[in-house]
N, C-alpha and C positions, 0 to 999 in steps of 0.2 A: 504494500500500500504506500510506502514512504517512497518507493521508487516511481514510480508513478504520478505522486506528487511534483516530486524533484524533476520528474520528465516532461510535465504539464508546464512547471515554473520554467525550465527553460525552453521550451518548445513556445511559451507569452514572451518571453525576455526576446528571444532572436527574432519573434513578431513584429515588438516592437520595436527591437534595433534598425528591422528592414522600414516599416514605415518613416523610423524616423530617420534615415537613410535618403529615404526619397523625398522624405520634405525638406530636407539640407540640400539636395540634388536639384531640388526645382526652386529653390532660390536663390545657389549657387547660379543655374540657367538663368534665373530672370535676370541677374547681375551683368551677364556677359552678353544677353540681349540687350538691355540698356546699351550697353558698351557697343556693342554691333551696329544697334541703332544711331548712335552720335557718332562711330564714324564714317556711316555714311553721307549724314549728313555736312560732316567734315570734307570730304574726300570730294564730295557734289559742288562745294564752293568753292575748293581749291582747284578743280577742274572747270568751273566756271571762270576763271579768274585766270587760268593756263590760256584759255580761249577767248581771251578779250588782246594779249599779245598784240596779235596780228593787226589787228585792230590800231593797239596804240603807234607799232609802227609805220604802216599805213598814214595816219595822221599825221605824222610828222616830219615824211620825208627827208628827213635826213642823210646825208652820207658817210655820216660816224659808223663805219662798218663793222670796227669791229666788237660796239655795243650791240651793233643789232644782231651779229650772230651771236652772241653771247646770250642773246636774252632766245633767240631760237633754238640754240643747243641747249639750253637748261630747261627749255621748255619738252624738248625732245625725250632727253634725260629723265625728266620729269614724268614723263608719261608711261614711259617704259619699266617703271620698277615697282616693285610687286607689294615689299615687308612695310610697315609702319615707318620703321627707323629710316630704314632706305627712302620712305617716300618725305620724311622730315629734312634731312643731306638735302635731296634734290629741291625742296621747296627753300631751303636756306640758299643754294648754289641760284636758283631763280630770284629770289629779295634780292642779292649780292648784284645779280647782273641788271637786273630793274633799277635798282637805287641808281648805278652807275649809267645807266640811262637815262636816268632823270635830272641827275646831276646834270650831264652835258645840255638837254632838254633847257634847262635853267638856264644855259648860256645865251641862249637865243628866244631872245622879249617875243619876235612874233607869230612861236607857240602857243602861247599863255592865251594870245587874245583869238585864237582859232577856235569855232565854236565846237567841231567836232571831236579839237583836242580836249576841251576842256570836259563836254562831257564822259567822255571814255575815261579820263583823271576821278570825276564824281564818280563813276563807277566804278573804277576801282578803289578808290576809298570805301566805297562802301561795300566791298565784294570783303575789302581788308580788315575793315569791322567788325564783319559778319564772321569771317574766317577766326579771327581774335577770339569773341564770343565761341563760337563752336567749341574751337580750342578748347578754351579753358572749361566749358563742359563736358565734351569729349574726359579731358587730363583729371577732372573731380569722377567724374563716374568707373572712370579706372583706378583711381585710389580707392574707391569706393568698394569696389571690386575685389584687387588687392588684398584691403585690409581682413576682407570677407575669409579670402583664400588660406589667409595666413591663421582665420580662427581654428579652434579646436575639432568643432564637426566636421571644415572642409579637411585637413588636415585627414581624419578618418576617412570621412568618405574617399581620399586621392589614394586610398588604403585598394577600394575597389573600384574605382574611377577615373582613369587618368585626367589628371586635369593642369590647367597650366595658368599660368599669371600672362597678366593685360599687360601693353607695351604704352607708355605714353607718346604724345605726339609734342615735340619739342625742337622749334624751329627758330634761327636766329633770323630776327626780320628785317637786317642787313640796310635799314636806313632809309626805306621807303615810304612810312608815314613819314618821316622830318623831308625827306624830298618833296612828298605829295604838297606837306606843309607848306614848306619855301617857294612850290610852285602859286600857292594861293595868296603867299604872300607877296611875291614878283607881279602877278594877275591884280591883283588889290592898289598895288601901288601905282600902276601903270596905269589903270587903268581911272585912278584920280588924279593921274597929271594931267594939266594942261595940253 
């Protein structure tokens, strides 16, 4: 009779180990859905924003050549790489080669006052905002995430579930809001002179 007991108690214990197993598992899931969800969201701006490029050179006609392959090969680069980190490198190699496009852009006043340049500038400021924003929710919901991984039940459950940790997304943005800036503020000046 005592055995049987004892067989009962852990035939409920392992019951309940598996259910509680699987509600660690589906919110461990909801975690890295969240996470999945903001970087797509991420990934949709920053390839909206790869594809405005064209665009800004276009406008500007230029023969600074070798800004403008710069900003096409990092866009190239950019588009072609798969991992998180890898795609953080190539958006930082993209800021780096924009800012220095916009720098030179600053050199010459009658940019600024081109309508078509300036709106594709709006734009990208505002693609750059948005990208900011995502970021930094994207990089909370992966801490979030993270810290989850690192508790005691995910810990168990990675006992019978492989499972892995989030990558943030971390990009140096290489001078291109203070560009976009100085460009508004070139536009501003100039455009209350006499």
């Amino acid at each position: 009779m005592i055995g049987l007991v004892v067989t009962v108690i852990v035939v409920l214990d392992v019951i309940l180990l598996g259910v509680w197993l699987v509600r660690v598992h589906g919110e461990v899931n909801r975690f890295r859905e969240e996470v999945n969800c903001s970087w797509i969201q991420l990934r949709e701006a920053i390839v909206c924003r790869r594809e405005i490029m064209p665009y800004l050179i276009a406008s500007i006609s230029l023969q600074e050549r070798e800004a403008v392959e710069a900003i096409g090969n990092a866009c190239d680069l950019a588009s072609q790489v798969a991992g998180i980190s890898e795609q953080a490198r190539a958006e930082s190699r993209l800021n780096t080669a924009l800012q220095s496009l916009l720098m030179v852009i600053s050199e010459h006043v009658e940019f600024s006052r081109d309508p078509s340049f300036q709106r594709i500038c709006m734009e990208l400021k505002a693609l750059d905002e948005r990208i900011d924003f995502l970021c930094a929710l994207y990089n909370k919901q992966v801490a979030a995430y993270n810290t989850r991984m690192e508790s005691a039940p995910a810990r168990l459950l990675s006992l019978f579930v492989p499972l892995k940790m989030a990558e943030s997304f971390n990009t140096a943005n290489g001078g291109v809001r203070e560009a976009l800036a100085q460009l508004a503020i070139n536009d501003t000046s100039n455009g209350s002179a006499p």
